[in-house]
VMD Tcl script that draws the C-alpha trace (Angstrom):
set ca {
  {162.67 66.74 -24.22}
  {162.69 65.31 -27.81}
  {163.99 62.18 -29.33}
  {164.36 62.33 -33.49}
  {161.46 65.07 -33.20}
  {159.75 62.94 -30.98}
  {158.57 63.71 -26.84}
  {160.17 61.93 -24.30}
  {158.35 60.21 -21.70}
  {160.23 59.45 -17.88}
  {159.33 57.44 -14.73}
  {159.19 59.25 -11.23}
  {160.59 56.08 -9.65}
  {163.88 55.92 -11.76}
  {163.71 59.21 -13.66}
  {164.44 56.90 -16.85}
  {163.93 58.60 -20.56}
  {161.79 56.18 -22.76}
  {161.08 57.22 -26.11}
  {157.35 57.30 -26.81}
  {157.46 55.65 -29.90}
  {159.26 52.00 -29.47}
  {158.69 52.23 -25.68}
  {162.84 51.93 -25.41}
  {164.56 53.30 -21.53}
  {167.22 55.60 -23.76}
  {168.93 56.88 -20.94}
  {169.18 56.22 -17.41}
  {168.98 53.48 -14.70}
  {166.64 51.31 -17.12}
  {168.34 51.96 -20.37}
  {168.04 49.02 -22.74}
  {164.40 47.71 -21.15}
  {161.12 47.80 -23.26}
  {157.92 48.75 -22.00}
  {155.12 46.47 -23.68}
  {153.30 47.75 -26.41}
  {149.17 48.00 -25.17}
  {146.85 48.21 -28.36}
  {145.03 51.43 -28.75}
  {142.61 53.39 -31.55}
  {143.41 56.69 -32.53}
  {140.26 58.30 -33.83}
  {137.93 61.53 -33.90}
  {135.70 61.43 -30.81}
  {132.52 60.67 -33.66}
  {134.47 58.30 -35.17}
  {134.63 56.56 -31.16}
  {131.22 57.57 -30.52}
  {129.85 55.73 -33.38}
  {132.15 52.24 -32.48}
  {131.44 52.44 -28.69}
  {128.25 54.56 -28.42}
  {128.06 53.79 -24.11}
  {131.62 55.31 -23.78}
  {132.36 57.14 -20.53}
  {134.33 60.56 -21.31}
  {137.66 62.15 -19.66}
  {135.93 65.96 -19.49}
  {138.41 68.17 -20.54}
  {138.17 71.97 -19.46}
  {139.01 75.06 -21.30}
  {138.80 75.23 -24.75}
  {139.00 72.06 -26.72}
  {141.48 73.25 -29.75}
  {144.67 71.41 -30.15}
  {147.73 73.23 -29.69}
  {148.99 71.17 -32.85}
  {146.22 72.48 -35.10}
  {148.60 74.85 -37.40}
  {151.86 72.31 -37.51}
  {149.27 69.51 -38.54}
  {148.46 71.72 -41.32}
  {152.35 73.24 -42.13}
  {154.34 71.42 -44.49}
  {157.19 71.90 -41.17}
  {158.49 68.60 -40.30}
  {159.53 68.15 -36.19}
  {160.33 70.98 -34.31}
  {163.98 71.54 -36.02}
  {162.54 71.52 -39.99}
  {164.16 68.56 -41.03}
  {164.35 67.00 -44.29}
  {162.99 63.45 -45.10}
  {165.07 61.15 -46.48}
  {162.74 58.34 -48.10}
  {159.94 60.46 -50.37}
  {157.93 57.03 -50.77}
  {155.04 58.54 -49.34}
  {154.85 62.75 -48.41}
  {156.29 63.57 -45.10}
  {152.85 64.54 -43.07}
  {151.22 61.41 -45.18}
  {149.02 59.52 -41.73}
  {149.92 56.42 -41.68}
  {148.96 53.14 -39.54}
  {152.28 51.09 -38.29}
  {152.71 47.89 -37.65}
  {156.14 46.23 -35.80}
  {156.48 42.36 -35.44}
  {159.57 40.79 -34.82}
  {162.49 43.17 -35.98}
  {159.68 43.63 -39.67}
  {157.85 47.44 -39.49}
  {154.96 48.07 -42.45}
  {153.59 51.49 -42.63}
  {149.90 51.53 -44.10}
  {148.79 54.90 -45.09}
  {145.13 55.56 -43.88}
  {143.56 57.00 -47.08}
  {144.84 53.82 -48.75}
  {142.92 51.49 -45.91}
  {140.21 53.87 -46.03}
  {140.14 53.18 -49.80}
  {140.56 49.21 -49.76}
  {137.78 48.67 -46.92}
  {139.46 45.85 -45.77}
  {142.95 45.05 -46.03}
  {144.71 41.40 -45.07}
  {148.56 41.72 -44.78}
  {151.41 39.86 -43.19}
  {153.74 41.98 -40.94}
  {157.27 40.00 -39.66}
  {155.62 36.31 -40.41}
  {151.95 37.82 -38.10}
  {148.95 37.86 -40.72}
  {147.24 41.22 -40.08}
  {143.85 42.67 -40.51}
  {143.08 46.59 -40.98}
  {139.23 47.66 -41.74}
  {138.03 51.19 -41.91}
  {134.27 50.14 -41.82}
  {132.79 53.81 -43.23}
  {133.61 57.13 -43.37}
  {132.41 57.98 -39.99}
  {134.78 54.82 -38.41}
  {138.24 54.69 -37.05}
  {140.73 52.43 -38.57}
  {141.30 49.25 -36.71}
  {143.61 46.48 -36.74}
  {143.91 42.80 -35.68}
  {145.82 39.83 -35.89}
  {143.99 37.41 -37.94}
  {144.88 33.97 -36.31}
  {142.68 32.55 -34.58}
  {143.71 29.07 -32.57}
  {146.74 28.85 -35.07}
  {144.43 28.88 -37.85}
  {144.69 31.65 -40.47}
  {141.45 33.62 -41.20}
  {140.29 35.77 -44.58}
  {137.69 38.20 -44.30}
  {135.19 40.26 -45.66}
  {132.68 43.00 -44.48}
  {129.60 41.49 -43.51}
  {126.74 43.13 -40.75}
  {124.53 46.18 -40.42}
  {124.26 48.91 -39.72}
  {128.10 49.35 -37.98}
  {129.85 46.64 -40.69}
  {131.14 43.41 -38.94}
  {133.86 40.92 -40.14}
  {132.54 37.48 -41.55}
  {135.36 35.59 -41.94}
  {135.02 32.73 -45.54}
  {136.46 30.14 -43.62}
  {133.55 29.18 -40.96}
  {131.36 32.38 -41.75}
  {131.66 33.45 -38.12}
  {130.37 36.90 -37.57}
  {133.07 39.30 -36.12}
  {132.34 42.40 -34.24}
  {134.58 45.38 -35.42}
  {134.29 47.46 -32.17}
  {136.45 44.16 -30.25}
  {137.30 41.64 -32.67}
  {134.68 39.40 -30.57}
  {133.00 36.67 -32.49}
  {129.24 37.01 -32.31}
  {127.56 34.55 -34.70}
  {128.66 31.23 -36.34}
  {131.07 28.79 -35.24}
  {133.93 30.67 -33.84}
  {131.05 32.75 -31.30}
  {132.76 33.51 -28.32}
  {136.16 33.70 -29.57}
  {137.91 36.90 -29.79}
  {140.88 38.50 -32.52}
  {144.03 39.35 -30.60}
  {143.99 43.46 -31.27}
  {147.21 44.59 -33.09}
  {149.63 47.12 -31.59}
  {149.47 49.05 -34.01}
  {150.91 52.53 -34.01}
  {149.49 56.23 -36.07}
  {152.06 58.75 -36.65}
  {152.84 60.92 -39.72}
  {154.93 59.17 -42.32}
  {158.35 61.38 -41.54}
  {158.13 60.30 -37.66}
  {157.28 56.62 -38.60}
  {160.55 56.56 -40.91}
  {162.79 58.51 -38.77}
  {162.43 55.71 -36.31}
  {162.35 52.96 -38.64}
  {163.84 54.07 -41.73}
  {163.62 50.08 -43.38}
  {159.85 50.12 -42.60}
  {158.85 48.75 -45.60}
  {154.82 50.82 -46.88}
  {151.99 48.76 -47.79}
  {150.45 49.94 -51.23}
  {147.05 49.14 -51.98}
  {146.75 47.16 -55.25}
  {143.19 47.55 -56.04}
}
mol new
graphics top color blue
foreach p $ca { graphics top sphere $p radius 0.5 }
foreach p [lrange $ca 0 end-1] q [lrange $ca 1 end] { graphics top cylinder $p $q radius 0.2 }
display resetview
């Protein structure tokens, strides 16, 4: 089942329909409930390699091809064709968002990519994104750290850490854990942060506002 071009998840226990995107019960027993939000990366398994090189993998058999390949590549948007109504970015643009209290910013990947780091503020929540090198996923954090708001910069070889200029704590990217300086031992709260293609981010929240990089 789809919701606005989207699958539909449902519970054996209730048979509830959730929507896979904002985690909302949309009809059934539970309608009206929220599942919580976990954080998770969305990356190319060298892109994971490379961030957590002692990872344990899920083997999958058969033929590893996604069944997705050609509509990633189409211009066809959902399974119905449908037309976008906000051209702010192109429909299959990737995008990173973000959703804090009631505010949604959409940051488009190349741009992240682009900026290296990137410090924004999402519903009043001061944010973090880094794309540490071409052969890294794009993470995210929340940059607030014992009520205290940090700034970074890139800082650590060969996989790039965070230094933050406030203390000049060392920040591993991999788990936002502080591994040098002041702050050592404390860790950044990872942000829920969800990819999707710019058409399915705006179909769901079509007053998501896009984060432009102005380097």
């Amino acid at each position: 089942m789809l919701y606005r071009d989207a699958l539909v998840m449902y519970d054996r226990e209730t048979l509830t329909l959730w929507s896979q995107v904002d985690g909302r019960a949309i009809r059934g027993p539970l309608r009206g409930q929220t599942l919580q939000p976990l954080p998770s990366v969305h990356a190319m398994w060298k892109e994971w390699k490379t961030l957590y090189p002692e990872s344990l993998v899920l083997e999958k058999h058969g033929e590893f091809r996604s069944p997705y390949e050609t509509y990633n590549r189409s211009s066809r948007l959902g399974i119905f064709g449908r037309r976008l109504s906000n051209s702010v970015l192109p429909p299959k643009e990737r995008i990173l968002g973000i959703r804090y209290n009631g505010v949604e910013t959409a940051f488009p990947l190349n741009d992240v990519r682009q900026a290296g780091v990137v410090q924004a503020e999402v519903g009043g929540v001061p944010v973090i994104l880094m794309a540490a090198g071409p052969a890294l996923p794009v993470v995210a954090f929340e940059r607030a750290v014992n009520g205290r708001v940090l700034t970074f910069a890139r800082g650590g070889t060969p996989v790039p850490e965070l230094q933050d200029l406030e203390t000049h704590s060392l920040w591993r990217v991999s788990d936002g854990m502080a591994i040098d300086g002041p702050l050592k031992g404390q860790r950044l709260v990872r942000a829920a942060a969800s990819p999707a293609f710019w058409f399915g981010w705006q179909g769901f929240f079509p007053r998501s506002t896009v984060w432009k990089n102005s380097r």
